[in-house]
C-alpha positions in Angstrom: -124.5 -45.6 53.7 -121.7 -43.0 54.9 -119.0 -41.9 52.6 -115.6 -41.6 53.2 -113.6 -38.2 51.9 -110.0 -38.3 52.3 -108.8 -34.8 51.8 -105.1 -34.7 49.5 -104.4 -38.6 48.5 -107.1 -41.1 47.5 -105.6 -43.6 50.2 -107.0 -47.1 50.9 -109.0 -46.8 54.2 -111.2 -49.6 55.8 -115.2 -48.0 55.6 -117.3 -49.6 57.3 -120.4 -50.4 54.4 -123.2 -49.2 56.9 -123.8 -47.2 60.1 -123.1 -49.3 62.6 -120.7 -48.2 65.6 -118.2 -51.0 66.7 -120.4 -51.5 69.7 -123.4 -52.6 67.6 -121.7 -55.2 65.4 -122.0 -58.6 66.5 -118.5 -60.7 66.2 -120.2 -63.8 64.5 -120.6 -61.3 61.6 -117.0 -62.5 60.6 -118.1 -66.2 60.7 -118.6 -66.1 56.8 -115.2 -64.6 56.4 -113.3 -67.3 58.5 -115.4 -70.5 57.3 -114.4 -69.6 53.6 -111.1 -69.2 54.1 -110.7 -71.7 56.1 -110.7 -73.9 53.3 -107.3 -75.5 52.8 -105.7 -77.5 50.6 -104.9 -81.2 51.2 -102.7 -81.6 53.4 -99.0 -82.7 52.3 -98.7 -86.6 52.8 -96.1 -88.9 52.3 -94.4 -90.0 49.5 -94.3 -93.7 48.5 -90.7 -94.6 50.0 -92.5 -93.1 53.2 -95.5 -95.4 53.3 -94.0 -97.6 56.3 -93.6 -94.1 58.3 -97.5 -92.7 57.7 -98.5 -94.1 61.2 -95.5 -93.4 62.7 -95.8 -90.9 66.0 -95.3 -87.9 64.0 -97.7 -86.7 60.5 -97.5 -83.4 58.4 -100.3 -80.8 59.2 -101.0 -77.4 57.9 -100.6 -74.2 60.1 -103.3 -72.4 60.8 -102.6 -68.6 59.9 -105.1 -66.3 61.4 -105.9 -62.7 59.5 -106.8 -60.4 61.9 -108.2 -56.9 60.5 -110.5 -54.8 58.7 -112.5 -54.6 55.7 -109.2 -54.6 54.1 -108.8 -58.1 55.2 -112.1 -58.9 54.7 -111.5 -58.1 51.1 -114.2 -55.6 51.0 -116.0 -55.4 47.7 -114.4 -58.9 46.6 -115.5 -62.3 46.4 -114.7 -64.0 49.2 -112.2 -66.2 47.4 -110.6 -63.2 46.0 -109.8 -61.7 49.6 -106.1 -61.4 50.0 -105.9 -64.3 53.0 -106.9 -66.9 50.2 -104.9 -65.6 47.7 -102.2 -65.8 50.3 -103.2 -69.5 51.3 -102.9 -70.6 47.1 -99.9 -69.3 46.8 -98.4 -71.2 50.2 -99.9 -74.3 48.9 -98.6 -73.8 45.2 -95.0 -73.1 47.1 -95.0 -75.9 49.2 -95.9 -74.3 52.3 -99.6 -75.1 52.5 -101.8 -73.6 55.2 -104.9 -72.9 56.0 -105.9 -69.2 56.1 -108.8 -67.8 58.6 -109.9 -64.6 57.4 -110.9 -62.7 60.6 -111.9 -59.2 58.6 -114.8 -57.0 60.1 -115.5 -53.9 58.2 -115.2 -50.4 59.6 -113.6 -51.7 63.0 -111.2 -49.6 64.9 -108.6 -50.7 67.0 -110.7 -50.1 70.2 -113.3 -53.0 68.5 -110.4 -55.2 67.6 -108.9 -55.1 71.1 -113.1 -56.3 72.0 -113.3 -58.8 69.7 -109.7 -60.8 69.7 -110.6 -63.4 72.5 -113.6 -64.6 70.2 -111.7 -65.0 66.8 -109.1 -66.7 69.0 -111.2 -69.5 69.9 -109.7 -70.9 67.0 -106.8 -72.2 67.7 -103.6 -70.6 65.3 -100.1 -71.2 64.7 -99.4 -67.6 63.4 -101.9 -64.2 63.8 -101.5 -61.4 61.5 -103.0 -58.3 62.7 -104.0 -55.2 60.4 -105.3 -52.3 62.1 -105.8 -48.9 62.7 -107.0 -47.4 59.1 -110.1 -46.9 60.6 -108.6 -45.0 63.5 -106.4 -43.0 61.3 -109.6 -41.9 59.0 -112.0 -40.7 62.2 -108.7 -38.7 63.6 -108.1 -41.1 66.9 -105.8 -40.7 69.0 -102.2 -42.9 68.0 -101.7 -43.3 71.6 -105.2 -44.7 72.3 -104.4 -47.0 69.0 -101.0 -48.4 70.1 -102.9 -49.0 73.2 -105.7 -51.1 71.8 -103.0 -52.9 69.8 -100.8 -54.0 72.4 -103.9 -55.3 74.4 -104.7 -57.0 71.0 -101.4 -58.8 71.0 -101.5 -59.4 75.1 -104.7 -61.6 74.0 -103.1 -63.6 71.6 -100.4 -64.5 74.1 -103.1 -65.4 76.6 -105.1 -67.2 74.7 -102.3 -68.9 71.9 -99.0 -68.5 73.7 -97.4 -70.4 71.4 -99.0 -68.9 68.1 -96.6 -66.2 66.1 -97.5 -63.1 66.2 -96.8 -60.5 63.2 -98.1 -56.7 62.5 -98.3 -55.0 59.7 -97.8 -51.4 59.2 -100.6 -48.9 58.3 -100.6 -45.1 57.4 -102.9 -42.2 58.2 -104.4 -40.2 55.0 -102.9 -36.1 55.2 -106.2 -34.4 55.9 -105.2 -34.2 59.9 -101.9 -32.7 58.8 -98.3 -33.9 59.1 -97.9 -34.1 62.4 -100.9 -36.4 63.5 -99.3 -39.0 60.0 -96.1 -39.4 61.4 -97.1 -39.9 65.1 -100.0 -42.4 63.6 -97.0 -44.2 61.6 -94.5 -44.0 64.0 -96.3 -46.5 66.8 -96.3 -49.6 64.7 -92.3 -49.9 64.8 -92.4 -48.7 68.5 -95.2 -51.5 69.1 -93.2 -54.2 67.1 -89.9 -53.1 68.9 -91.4 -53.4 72.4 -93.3 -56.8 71.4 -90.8 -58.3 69.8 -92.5 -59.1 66.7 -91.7 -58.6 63.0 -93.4 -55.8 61.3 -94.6 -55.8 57.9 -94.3 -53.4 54.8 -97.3 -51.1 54.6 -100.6 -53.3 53.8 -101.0 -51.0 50.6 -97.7 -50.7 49.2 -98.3 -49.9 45.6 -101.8 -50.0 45.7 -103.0 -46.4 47.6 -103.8 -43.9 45.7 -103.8 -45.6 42.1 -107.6 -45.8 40.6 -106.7 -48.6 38.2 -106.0 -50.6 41.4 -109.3 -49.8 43.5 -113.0 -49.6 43.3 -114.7 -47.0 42.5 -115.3 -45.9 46.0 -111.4 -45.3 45.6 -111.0 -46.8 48.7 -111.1 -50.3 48.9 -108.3 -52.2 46.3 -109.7 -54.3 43.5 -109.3 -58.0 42.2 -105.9 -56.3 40.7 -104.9 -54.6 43.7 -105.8 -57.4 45.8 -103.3 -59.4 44.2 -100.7 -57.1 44.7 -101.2 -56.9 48.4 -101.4 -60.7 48.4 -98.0 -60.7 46.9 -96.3 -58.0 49.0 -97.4 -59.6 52.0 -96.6 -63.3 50.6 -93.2 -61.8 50.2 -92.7 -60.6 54.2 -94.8 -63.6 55.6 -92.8 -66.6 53.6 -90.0 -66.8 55.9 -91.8 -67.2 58.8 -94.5 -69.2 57.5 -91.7 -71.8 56.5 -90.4 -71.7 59.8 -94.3 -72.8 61.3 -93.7 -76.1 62.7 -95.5 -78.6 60.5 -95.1 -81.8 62.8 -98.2 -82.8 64.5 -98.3 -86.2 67.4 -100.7 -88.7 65.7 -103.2 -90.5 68.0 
C-alpha cells in the first residue's frame, strides 16, 4: 500500500490503491467500472400523439458519454453507483437529457498510461469523451511537457478511432510541494491543449472539494459521497450545454 504526502495543501490526487506501475495494469481492469455505469435509463419514447411516427425512419437514442480518467473518475473509495459519471448520468436523465455514462476510471494512471490505454476504452463507440488527467503526473513531479504530450496523443486517438465523438477536457492542478513554478507550468498546458484542439475546457475537476476534510476520505485524498456530489454538480453544470447539443436521432432498421 503506498501513501501519498502532499507537502502545504491536502489536495485531491488520484493514488493508485497498490504498487503496480502503469505498465503492469491490465486495461480490462476498468471493465467493472464501464459495465456499471453503463447502465442507462430507458430511453425517451414517444408520446401518444406520436404513436403513428414510432416506426418512422428516425427514433430517440441516448448518447453515449465516455469518462476517461483516474481513480478520481473511478470514484475511488465509493460505490460504484456513487462515482461522479453516474451521478452525472441521473441527473441528465432527471433533466431530460438522458445518457448513458461509461466510466473509463483506472486508479493511479498517469498520462503516459492513458495515452496506452485510449484505443481499448474506445472500442466502445461514444458520442462525447471526457478526459481527466494528469493528477497523477502532477503528484510524482512529471514533466508538463511530457503530460501535454500524452494528452494530445490521447485526443489524436479519439479522433481516429470516433471522429465524430465530442471531445472535452477538464482542467487539473498540481499540489505546491514542487514549488510555484513547476504549478503554474503544470496548469498552464490544459488551456494551451484546449486552445490548440479546439475543445472546451472544463472548471478544475475539484473545484470546492480540495483541500476540505469534511469533503474527503480519510486518506484526504480521494473526495467522499459528499464531495462526489459536488464534483458531479460542477461538472453537470459545464457539460449540460454540450450534452444537449449531442445529437439524439438515430436511423431505425
Amino acid at each position: 500500500m503506498r501513501v501519498c504526502l502532499v507537502v502545504g495543501l491536502a489536495y485531491s490526487v488520484a493514488c493508485s490503491s497498490d504498487d503496480r506501475t502503469d505498465s503492469d495494469r491490465n486495461p480490462r481492469e476498468t471493465k467493472d467500472n464501464m459495465s456499471v455505469a453503463k447502465r442507462g435509463g430507458a430511453p425517451v419514447g414517444a408520446g401518444a400523439s406520436d404513436t403513428a411516427s414510432a416506426t418512422s425512419a428516425t427514433s430517440i437514442r441516448q448518447p453515449v458519454v465516455v469518462f476517461f480518467g483516474t481513480s478520481l473518475t473511478a470514484g475511488y473509495g465509493l460505490e460504484p453507483e456513487q462515482a461522479f459519471p453516474v451521478l452525472i448520468e441521473k441527473k441528465a436523465q432527471s433533466e431530460g437529457l438522458p445518457i448513458k455514462a461509461i466510466n473509463a476510471g483506472l486508479s493511479g494512471e498517469t498520462t503516459a498510461g492513458a495515452a496506452r490505454r485510449i484505443d481499448w476504452v474506445l472500442r466502445t463507440p461514444a458520442d462525447l469523451v471526457v478526459i481527466e488527467g494528469g493528477a497523477n503526473d502532477a503528484l510524482r513531479g512529471l514533466s508538463p511537457d511530457a503530460a501535454r504530450t500524452n494528452l494530445e496523443q490521447v485526443i489524436a486517438a479519439v479522433r481516429r478511432k470516433q471522429p465524430s465523438a465530442k471531445i472535452v477536457l477538464v482542467q487539473m492542478e498540481a499540489p505546491p510541494n514542487f514549488g510555484e513554478v513547476y504549478t503554474r507550468s503544470f496548469s498552464a498546458i490544459y488551456a494551451d491543449i484546449a486552445k490548440k484542439e479546439g475543445i472546451p475546457l472544463l472548471p478544475f475537476l475539484l473545484n470546492g472539494v480540495a483541500g476540505i476534510p469534511r469533503l474527503n476520505q480519510a486518506d484526504g485524498i480521494h473526495p467522499n459521497l459528499g464531495g462526489e456530489r459536488i464534483v458531479a454538480d460542477n461538472l453537470w453544470s459545464a457539460l449540460k450545454p454540450i450534452i444537449a447539443q449531442l445529437d439524439r436521432a438515430k436511423k431505425s432498421g
